[in-house]
N, C-alpha and C positions, 0 to 999 in steps of 0.2 A: 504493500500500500504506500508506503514511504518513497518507494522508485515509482512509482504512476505519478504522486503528486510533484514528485521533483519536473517531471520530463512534461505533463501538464502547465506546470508555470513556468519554464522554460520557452514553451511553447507559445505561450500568452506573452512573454517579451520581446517574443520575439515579434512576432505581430504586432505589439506597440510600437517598436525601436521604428518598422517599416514604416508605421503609419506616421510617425513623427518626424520620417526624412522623406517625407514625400515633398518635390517641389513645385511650382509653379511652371515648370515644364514637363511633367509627368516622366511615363518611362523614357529610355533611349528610344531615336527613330531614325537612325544612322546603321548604316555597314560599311565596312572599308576595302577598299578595290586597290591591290597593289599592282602600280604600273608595270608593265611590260614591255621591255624593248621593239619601239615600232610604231605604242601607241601612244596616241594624241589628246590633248583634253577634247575634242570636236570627238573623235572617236568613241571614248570609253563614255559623254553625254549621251553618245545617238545609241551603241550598247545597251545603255539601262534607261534610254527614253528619258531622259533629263534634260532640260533646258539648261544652256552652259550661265545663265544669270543665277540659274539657282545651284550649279555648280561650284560658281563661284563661291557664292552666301558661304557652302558648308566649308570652303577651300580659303579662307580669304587672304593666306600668305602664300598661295600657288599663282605663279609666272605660268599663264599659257603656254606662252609660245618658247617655254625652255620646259619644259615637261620633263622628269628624267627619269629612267625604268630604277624603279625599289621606293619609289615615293607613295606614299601610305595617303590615298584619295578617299577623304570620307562622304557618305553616298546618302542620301534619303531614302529610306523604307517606303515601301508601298504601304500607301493607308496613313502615311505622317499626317499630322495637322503643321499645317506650312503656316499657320498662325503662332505656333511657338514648337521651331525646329528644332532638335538638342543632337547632341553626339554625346557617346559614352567615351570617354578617356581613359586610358590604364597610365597611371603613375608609374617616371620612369626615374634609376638613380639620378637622385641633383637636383630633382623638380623641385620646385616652389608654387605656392599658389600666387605670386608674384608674377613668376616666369609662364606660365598656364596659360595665367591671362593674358601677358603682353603675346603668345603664341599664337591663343585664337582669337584678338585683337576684341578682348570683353574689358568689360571691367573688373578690378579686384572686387567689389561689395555685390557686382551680381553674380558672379563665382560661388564667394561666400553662401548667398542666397540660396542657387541653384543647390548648394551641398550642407545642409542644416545638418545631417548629422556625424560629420566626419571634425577631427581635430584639426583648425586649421594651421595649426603652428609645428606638429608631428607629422606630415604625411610621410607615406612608407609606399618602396617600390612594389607595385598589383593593384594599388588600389583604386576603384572606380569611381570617377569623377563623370557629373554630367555638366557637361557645355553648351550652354545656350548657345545658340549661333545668332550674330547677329547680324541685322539685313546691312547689304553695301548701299553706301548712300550715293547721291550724284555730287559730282563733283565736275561739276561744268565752271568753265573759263580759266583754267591753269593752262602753264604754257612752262617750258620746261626753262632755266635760269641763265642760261648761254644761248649764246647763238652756234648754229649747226652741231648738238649733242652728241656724242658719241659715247658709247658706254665702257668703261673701261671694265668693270667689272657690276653686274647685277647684283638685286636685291636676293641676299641668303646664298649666294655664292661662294662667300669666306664666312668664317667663325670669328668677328668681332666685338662679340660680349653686345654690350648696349649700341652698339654704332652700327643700328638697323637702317641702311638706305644704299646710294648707286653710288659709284664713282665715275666722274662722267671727265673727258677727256677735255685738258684746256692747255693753253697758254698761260706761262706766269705773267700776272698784272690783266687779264681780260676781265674784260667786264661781266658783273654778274648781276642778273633783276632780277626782282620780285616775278616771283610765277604767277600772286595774282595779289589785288587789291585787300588789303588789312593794315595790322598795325602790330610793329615794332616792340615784340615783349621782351624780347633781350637781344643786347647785340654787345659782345665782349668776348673775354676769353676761357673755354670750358679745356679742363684735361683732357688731355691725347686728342679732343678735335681742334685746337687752336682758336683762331677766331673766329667768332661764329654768331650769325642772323637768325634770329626766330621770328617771325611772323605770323599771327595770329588772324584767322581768317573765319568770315563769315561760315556760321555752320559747326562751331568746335573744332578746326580742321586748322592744325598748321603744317609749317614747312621751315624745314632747318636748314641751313647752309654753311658748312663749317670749311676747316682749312684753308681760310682765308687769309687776303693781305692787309690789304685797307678797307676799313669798314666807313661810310659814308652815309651812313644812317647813324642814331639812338635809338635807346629802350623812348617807347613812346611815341615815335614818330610816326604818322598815315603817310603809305605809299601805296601809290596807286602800279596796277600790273606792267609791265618795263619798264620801271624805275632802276634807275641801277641803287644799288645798295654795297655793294663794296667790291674788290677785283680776287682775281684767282692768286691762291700760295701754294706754299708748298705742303703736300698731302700724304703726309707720315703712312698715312695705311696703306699707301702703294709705291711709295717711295718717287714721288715725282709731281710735279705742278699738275693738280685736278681740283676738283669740286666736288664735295661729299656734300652730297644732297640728300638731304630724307622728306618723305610724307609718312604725315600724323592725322590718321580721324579719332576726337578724340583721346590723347593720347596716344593711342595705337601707332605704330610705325607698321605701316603697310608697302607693300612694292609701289612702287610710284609709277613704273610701267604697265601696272595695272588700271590706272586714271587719269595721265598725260596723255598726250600725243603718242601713238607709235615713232616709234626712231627708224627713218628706213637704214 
């Protein structure tokens, strides 16, 4: 009688613990499609009959058009409510819920949200996390900060810690503008990026411009889109005169070639 009541109440916590992590995005409604040599994001959409916008939503720090086979595509479930899309996440060594978030480009507090019963300051590698996904915004009238861009190296191509953006191929001393009209929230000097433009833009949306020479703006200043704002220097993370450019929605550092101009 004493083993029945045990495994009994047991069983009834467990059923609580469930019912008390439940979130505001319910179950997962994601599976994961690992790329294959050959294939294309245009491809593996039309495969599982997915629209590449909604693609995107659940992908939102995948480069199309650099796709590379062993890359982990997460997919919507048939039958999701696309009114609140989620992915399951397994925790991997090193994570943080810090790092999570800046990954799937969420917020830290709706993270939190999403995961009411887990320790957020303890996580351990297996552990299942749900990600809201969030929708990609428009981001119309950017224009990339040089004239004729060239990429020296893409978004998520090197292992830079925080220094999530492009390096884009310049002349030392060329001019560099405002991709689009905001205001001037910092412009000084940050570690390992040197000199560096923030710009603050209608929508929660900035854009960073670092490894500069001379800055020709202030913290404070309204410019409007090809304004120059300061000239190209010299760019430590690739060893040679470029332009470390980032886009921020929100916070988030997203690929920028995902919401610019293509670069032919």
């Amino acid at each position: 009688m004493p083993k029945l009541l045990f495994i009994l109440t047991a069983l009834i916590a467990s059923f609580l613990l469930s019912a008390c992590s439940s979130t505001p995005y319910g179950t997962t409604n994601s599976k994961v499609h690992l790329v294959k040599p050959g294939e294309t994001f245009y491809s593996i959409a039309r495969r599982y009959k997915v629209d590449l916008e909604t693609l995107s939503r659940y992908n939102p720090k995948v480069v199309p058009h650099r796709l590379r086979a062993g890359t982990e595509l997460q997919l919507p479930t048939r039958g999701s409510n696309p009114q609140t899309p989620s992915i399951q996440y397994t925790v991997q060594k090193g994570d943080t819920l810090s790092s999570i978030a800046d990954h799937f480009a969420i917020s830290l507090s709706n993270l939190k949200r999403s995961n009411p019963g887990i320790d957020h300051d303890r996580l351990h590698p297996g552990q299942k996390l749900i990600i809201g996904v969030a929708p990609r915004r428009a981001t119309t009238g950017y224009i990339w900060p040089i004239s004729n861009p060239r990429l020296i190296s893409g978004f998520g191509e090197e292992n830079w810690g925080l220094q999530k953006g492009v390096n884009l191929q310049a002349q030392p001393g060329q001019t560099v503008f405002a991709a689009k009209e905001g205001t001037v929230s910092f412009a000084g000097e940050m570690r390992s990026l040197g000199k560096v433009v923030i710009i603050q833009h209608p929508g929660d949306q900035q854009t960073v411009y670092a490894s500069c020479d001379a800055l020709v703006v202030k913290t404070g200043d309204t410019v409007k889109k090809r304004q120059p704002i300061a000239t190209v220097g010299f760019n430590t993370l690739v060893n040679r005169a470029a332009l470390h450019f980032q886009f921020r929605d929100r916070g988030a550092p997203l690929p920028p070639e995902n919401y610019l101009p293509v670069i032919q």
